[in-house]
C-alpha positions in Angstrom: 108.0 96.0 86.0 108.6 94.3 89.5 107.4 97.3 91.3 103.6 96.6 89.6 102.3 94.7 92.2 98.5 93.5 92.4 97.0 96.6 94.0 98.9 99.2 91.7 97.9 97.1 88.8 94.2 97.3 89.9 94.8 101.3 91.0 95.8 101.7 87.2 92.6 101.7 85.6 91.5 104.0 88.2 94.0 106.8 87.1 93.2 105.6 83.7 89.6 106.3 83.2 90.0 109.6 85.1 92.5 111.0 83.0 90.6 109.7 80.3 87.5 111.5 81.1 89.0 114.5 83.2 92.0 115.8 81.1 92.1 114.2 77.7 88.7 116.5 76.6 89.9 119.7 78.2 93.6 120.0 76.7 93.1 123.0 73.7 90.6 124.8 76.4 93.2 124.9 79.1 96.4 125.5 76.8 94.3 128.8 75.9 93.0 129.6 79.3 96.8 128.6 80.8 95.6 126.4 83.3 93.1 123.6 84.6 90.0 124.4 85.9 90.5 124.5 89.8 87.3 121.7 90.2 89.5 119.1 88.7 91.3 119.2 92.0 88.4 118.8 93.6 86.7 116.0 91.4 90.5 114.0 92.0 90.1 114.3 95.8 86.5 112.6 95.5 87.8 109.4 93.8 91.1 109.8 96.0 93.8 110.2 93.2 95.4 113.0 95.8 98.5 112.5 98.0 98.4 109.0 96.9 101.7 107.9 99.3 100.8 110.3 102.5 99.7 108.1 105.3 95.9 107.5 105.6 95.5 109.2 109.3 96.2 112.5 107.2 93.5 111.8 104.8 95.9 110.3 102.4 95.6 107.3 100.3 98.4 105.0 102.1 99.9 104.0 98.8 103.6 104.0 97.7 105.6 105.9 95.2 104.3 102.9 93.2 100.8 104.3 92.5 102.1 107.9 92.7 104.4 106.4 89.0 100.9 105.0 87.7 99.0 107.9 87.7 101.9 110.0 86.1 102.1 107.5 83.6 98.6 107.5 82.7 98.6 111.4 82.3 100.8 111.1 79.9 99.4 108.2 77.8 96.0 110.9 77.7 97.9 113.9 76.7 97.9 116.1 79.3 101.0 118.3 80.4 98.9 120.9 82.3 97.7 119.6 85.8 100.5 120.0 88.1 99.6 117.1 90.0 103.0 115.7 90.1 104.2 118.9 92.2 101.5 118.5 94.4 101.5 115.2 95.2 104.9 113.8 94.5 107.0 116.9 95.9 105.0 119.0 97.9 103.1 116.4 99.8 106.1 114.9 100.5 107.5 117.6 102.4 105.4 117.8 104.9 105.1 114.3 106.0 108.7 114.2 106.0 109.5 117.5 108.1 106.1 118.6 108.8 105.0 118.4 112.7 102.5 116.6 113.7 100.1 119.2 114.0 101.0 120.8 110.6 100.6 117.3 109.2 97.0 117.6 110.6 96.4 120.9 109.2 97.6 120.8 106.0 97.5 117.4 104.4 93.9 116.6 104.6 93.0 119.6 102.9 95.7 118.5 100.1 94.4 115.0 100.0 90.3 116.3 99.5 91.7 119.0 96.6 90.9 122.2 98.7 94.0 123.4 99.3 96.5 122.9 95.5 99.7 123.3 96.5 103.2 124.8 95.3 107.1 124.7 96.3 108.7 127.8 95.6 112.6 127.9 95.3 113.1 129.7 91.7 113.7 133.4 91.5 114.4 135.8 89.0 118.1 136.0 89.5 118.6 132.4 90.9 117.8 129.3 89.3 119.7 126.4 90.0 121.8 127.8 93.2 119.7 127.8 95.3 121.8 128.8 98.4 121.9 132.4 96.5 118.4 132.9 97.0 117.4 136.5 97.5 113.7 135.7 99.6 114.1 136.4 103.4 111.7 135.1 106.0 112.6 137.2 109.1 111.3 136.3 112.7 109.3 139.2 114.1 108.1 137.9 117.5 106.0 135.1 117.0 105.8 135.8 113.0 108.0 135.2 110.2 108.0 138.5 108.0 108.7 136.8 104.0 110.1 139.4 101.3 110.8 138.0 97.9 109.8 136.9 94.7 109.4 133.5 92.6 109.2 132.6 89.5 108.6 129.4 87.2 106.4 128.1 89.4 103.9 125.3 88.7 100.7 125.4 90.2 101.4 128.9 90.7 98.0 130.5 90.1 96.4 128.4 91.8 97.8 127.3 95.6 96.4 128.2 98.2 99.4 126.6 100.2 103.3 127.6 98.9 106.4 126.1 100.6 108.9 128.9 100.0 112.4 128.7 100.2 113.8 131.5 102.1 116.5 133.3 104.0 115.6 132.7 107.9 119.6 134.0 108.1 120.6 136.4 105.2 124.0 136.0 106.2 124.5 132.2 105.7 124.4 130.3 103.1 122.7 126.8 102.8 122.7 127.2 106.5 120.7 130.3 106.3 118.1 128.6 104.2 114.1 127.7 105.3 111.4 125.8 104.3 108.5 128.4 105.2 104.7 127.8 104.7 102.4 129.9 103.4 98.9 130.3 102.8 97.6 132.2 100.7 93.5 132.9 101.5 93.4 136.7 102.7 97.1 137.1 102.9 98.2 140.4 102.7 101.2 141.2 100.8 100.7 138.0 98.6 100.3 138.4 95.2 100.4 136.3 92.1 101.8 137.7 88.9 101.2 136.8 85.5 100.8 133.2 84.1 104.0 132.7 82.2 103.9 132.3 78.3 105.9 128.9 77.9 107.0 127.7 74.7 105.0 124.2 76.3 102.7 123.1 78.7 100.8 126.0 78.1 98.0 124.4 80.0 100.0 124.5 83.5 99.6 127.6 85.3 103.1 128.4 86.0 103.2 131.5 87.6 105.2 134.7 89.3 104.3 134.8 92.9 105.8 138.5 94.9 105.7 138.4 98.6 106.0 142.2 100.2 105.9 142.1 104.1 104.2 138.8 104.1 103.3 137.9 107.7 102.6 133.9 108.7 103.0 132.5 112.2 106.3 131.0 113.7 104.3 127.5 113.7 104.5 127.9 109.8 108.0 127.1 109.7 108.1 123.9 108.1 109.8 121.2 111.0 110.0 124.3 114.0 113.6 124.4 113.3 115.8 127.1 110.8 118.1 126.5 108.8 117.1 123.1 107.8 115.6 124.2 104.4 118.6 123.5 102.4 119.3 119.8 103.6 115.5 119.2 103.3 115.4 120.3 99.7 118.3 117.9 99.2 116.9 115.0 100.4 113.7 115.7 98.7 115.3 116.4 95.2 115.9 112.6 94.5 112.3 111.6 94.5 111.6 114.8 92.3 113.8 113.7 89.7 112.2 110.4 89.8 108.5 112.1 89.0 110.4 113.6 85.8 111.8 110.5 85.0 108.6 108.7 85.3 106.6 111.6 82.9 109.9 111.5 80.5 109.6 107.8 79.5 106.2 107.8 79.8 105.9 110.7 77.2 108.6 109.1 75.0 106.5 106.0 75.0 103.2 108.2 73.7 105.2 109.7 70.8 106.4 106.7 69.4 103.3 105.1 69.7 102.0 108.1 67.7 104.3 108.1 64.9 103.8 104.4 64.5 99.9 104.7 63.8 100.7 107.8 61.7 103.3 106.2 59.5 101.6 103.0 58.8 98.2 105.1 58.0 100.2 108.3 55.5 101.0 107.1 52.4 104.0 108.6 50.5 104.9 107.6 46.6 102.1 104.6 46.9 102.9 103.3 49.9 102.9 103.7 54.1 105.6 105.8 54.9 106.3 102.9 57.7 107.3 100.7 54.2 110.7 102.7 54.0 113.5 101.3 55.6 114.3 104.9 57.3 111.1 105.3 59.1 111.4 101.4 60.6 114.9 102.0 61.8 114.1 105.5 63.4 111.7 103.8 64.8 113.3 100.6 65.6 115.7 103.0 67.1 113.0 104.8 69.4 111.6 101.8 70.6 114.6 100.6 71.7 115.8 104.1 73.5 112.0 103.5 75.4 113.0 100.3 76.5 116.1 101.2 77.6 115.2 103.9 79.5 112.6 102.0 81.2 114.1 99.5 82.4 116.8 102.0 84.0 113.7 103.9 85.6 112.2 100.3 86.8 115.2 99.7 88.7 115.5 103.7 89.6 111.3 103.1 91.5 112.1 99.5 92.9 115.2 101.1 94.6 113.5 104.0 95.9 110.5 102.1 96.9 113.4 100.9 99.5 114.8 103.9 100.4 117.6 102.7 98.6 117.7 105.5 95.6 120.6 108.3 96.1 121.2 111.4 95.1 123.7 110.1 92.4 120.9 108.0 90.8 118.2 109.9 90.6 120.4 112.1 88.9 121.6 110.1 86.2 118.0 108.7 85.4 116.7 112.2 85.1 119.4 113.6 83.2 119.1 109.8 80.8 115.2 109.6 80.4 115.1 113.5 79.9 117.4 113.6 77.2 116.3 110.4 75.4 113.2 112.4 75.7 114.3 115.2 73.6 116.2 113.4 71.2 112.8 111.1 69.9 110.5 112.9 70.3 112.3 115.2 67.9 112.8 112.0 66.1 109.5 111.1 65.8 108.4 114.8 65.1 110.3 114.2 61.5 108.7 111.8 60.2 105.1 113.4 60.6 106.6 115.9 58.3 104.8 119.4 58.2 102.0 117.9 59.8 104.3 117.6 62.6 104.7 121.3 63.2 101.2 121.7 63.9 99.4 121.8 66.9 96.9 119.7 66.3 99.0 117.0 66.2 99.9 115.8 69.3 103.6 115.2 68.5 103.7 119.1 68.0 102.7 119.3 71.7 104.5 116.2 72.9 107.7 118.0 71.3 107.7 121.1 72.8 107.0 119.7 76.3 109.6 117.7 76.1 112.4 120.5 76.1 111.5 121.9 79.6 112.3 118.7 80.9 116.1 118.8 80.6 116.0 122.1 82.6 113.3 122.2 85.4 113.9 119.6 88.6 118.2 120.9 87.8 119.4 120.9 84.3 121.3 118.5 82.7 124.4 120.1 83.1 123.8 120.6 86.9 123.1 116.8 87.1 126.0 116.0 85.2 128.0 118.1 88.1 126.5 116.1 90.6 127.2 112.4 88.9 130.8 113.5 88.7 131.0 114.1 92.1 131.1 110.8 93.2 133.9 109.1 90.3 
């Protein structure tokens, strides 16, 4: 991997031993609770695994996208699909810095970076998934307030921000043009609820939420970059670096499941000998281990050109809609060969298989980023 440089290398078994300590214990606890307990944020500001890439004059950590790929990667190698750290970090974080003022850089980012405030974008709604210049949510100026109406849903970290960027309507009447980044917090904010903690199929441990917003009042100043309308071309140029963070979790997860149904199959035995002794498990697997090296190397060159800037819209398509896919197809693969053991959730590939379907819809489907490769032949 060029993009493993000295420092990351060394930051790696930093990530490591706190995900090994911090989530791998606590997975059945929060899959039946539906989310993390809110002092892990806390505990990952201490040792500074929060806004890992945000400049440190805002309390961040100064890194790149780099370490931001480590510490995804060593979530998944512990097992854990519930702590929306990837939202909050890789997304979120990343939207203020870019459009934020100064001053809401100030206000806002150190209090991400410590693990007081978890934050949460909020584009999704009931009736409006991937087009997202149809959303319903308006954020009305009223004086020197914006007055928000609307609700979300699908959204991770939900029950437990305390900051939101929601997309909304500053202009009902456009379009993308009538789209705004607005932000709100949500201490003592009346009209702000949060809804039920959604029943997934997966990642049962994430707390992905309804959030309803009725008369919601935040300042002018909360408008994320002073200026409307903007919303739409800041999600755009945001989205690439999102589909990255899936990328980075989707091979990273692939990588765990083969390297689970490898120990399995040489340790079960089936008519006297390892089920890895039959010519059909070694060429699935043969097969697997060859679709994770593909699809790593694509996402090695997908982080080296983004740590220049030089990663488009285009390609961080493609290598979501590749590694997400892939994804799906071994891990359902490797699923197989665990046999009835691999239906049950005390296997990890159970888990590792049903997290792996969400990925091909949430950051746009595969069929949306299909729409947005053809574009450009």
């Amino acid at each position: 991997m060029t993009w493993l440089d000295e420092d990351v290398t060394a930051f790696r078994e930093l990530a490591r031993s706190f995900c090994e300590k911090e989530l791998a214990p606590h997975q059945e606890r929060w899959a039946h609770e539906k989310q993390v307990d809110r002092e892990l944020w806390n505990k990952a500001g201490d040792v500074g695994l929060l806004c890992l890439s945000i400049p440190e004059q805002f309390g961040g950590g100064g890194g790149t996208f780099a370490h931001e790929a480590v510490l995804l990667q060593e979530q998944a190698r512990a097992g854990d699909d519930a702590w929306g750290v990837a939202v909050h970090n890789g997304i979120v974080a990343h939207y203020i810095n870019a459009y934020g003022t100064t001053e809401q850089k100030q206000r806002w980012l150190p209090k991400m970076a410590s693990g007081e405030l978890v934050a949460a974008i909020a584009m999704t709604e009931p009736g409006t998934g991937s087009d997202l210049q149809g959303i319903k949510t308006k954020a009305i100026r009223t004086g020197d307030n914006y007055v928000i109406d609307g609700a979300k849903t699908f959204i991770t970290n939900g029950a437990q921000a305390g900051l939101i960027i929601v997309a909304a309507k500053t202009n009902p009447e456009e379009k993308a043009a009538g789209v705004s980044l607005v932000v709100v917090e949500t201490e003592g904010t009346e009209g702000f609820r949060r809804g039920r903690v959604l029943d997934k199929v997966g990642m049962k441990g994430q707390d992905t939420a309804e959030l309803f917003f009725d008369n919601v009042t935040v300042p002018a100043e909360n408008l994320l970059g002073g200026v409307e309308g903007q919303g739409f071309i800041q999600l755009m140029q945001q989205l690439p670096q999102e589909r990255l963070v899936i990328a980075v979790s989707a091979v990273a997860a692939m990588d765990l499941a083969v390297q689970l149904t490898i120990q399995y199959t040489k340790e079960r035995t089936a008519f006297g000998r390892p089920l890895f002794g039959f010519q059909n498990t070694k060429f699935v697997l043969a097969e697997a281990a060859t679709e994770v090296a593909v699809s790593q190397a694509f996402l090695d060159q997908c982080i080296t050109r983004h740590l220049k800037g030089e990663l488009d819209v285009t390609g961080a398509a493609m290598v979501k809609m590749w590694t997400t896919e892939r994804l799906g197809k071994v891990a359902d693969n490797c699923l197989q060969l665990f046999g009835g053991y691999g239906y049950m959730n005390e296997y990890p590939i159970a888990k590792a298989w049903t997290s792996a379907r969400v990925q091909r819809i949430f950051g746009g489907t595969t069929e949306i980023m299909k729409e947005i490769i053809a574009r450009t032949l």
